[in-house]
Kinemage of the C-alpha trace (Angstrom):
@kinemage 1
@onewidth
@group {chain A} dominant
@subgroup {mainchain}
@vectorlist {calphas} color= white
{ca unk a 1} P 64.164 91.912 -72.528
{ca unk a 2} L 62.744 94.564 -70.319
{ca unk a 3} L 60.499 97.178 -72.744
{ca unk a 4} L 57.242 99.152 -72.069
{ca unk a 5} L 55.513 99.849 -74.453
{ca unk a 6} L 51.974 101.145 -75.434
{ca unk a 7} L 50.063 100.076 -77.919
{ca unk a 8} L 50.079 103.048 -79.891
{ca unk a 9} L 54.075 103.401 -79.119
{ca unk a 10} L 54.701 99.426 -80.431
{ca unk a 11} L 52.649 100.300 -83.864
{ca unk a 12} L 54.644 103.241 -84.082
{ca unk a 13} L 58.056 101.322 -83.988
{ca unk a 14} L 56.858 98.671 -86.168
{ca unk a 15} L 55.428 101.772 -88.311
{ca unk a 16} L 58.666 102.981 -88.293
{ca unk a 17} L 60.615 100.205 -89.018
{ca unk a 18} L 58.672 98.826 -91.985
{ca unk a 19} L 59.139 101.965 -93.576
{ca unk a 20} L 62.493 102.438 -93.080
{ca unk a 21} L 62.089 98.324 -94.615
{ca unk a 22} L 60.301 99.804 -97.796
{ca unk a 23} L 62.963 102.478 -98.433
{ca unk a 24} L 66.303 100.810 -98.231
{ca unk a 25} L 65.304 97.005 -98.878
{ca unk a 26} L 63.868 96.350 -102.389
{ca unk a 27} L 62.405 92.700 -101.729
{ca unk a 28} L 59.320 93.906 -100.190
{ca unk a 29} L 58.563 90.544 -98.055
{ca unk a 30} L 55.062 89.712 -97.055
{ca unk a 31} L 54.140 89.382 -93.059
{ca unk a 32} L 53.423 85.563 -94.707
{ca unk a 33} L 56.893 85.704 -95.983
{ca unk a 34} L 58.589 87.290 -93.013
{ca unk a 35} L 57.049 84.845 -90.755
{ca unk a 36} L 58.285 82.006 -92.849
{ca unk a 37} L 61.795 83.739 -92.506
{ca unk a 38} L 61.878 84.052 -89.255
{ca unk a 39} L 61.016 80.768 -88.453
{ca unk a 40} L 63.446 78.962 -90.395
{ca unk a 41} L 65.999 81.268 -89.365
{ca unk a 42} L 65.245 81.057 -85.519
{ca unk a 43} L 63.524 77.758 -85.038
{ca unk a 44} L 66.007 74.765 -85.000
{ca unk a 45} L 66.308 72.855 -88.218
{ca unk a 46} L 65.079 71.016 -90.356
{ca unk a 47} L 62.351 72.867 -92.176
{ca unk a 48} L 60.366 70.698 -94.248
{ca unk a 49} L 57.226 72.694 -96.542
{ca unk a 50} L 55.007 70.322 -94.875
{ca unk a 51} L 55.866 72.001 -91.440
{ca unk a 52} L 55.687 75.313 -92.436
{ca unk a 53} L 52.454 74.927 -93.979
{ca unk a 54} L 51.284 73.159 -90.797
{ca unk a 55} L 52.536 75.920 -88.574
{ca unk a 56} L 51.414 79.358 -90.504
{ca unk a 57} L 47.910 77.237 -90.926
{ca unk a 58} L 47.980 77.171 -94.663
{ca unk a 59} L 47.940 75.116 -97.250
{ca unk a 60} L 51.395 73.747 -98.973
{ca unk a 61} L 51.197 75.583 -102.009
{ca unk a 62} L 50.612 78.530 -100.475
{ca unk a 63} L 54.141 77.843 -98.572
{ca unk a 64} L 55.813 76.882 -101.795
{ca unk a 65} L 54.664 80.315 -103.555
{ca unk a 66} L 56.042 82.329 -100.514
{ca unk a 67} L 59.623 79.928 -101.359
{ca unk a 68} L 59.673 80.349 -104.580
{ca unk a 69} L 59.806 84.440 -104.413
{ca unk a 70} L 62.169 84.107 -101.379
{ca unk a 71} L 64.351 81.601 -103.237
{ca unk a 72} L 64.475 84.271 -106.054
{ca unk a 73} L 65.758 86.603 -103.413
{ca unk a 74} L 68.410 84.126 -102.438
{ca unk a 75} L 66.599 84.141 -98.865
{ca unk a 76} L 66.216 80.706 -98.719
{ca unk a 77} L 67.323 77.111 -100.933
{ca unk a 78} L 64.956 74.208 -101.312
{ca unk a 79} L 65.932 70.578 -101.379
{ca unk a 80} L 64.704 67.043 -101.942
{ca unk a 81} L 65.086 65.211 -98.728
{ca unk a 82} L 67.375 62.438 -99.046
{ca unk a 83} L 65.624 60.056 -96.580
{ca unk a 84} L 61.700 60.844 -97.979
{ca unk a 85} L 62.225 62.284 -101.552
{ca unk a 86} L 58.608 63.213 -100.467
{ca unk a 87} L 59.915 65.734 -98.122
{ca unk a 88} L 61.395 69.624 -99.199
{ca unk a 89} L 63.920 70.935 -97.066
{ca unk a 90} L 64.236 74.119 -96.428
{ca unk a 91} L 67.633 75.675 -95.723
{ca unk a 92} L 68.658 79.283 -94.838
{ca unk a 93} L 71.298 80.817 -96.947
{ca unk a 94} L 73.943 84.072 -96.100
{ca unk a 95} L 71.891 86.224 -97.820
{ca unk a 96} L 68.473 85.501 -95.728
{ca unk a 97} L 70.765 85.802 -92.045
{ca unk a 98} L 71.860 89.152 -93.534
{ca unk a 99} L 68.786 90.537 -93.969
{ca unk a 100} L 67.210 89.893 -90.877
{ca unk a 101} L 70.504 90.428 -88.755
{ca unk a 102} L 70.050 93.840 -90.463
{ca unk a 103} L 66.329 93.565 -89.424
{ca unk a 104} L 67.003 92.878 -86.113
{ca unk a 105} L 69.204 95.984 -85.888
{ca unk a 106} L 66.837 98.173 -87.693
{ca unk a 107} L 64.053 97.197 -84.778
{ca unk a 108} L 67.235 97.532 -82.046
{ca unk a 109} L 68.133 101.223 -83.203
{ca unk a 110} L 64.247 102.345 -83.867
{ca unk a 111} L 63.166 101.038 -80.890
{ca unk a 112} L 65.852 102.699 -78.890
{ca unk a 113} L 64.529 106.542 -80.781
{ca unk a 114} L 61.710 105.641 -79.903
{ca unk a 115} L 62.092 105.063 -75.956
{ca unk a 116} L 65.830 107.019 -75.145
């Protein structure tokens, strides 16, 4: 993944691309909420709220407040784990890999404007 970039030139793609984020996605995710996203899509199952807390370094109600809105969004489900009814799973749904494949190709297309 060859790509040099300033400083001021990778702001100005993620500048770019958030905006572009703003104007033609309505959900308006949080970098909390993104990051959560991103890790349950591209880390391995499972996803337990536990983990996620323990990996973003927060708490597990802050984890379940970010769910909750993305659950609204259909971004991600939430269920009892069968084994530890202790345990949530967290589970990516169609909706949630459609958004950030068209994420992904947001960053692919802005970033190649950016540096023809």
């Amino acid at each position: 993944m060859p790509l040099d970039l300033t400083p001021s030139q990778a702001l100005g793609l993620w500048h770019a691309v958030t905006l572009q984020q703003v104007h033609e996605d309505g959900r308006d995710l949080t970098l909390r909420q993104l990051a959560i996203l991103l890790e349950i899509y591209l880390v391995p199952p499972p996803h337990t709220v536990r983990g996620l807390a323990a990996k973003l370094g927060v708490t597990k109600p802050v984890i379940t407040r970010a769910l909750d809105t993305m659950g609204e969004q259909g971004l991600v489900t939430r269920m009892r784990d069968d084994r530890d009814r202790r345990n949530v799973i967290i589970k990516r749904t169609v909706d949630g890999a459609l958004y950030l494949e068209r994420l992904g190709d947001l960053i692919i297309a802005r970033g190649r404007a950016q540096n023809p």
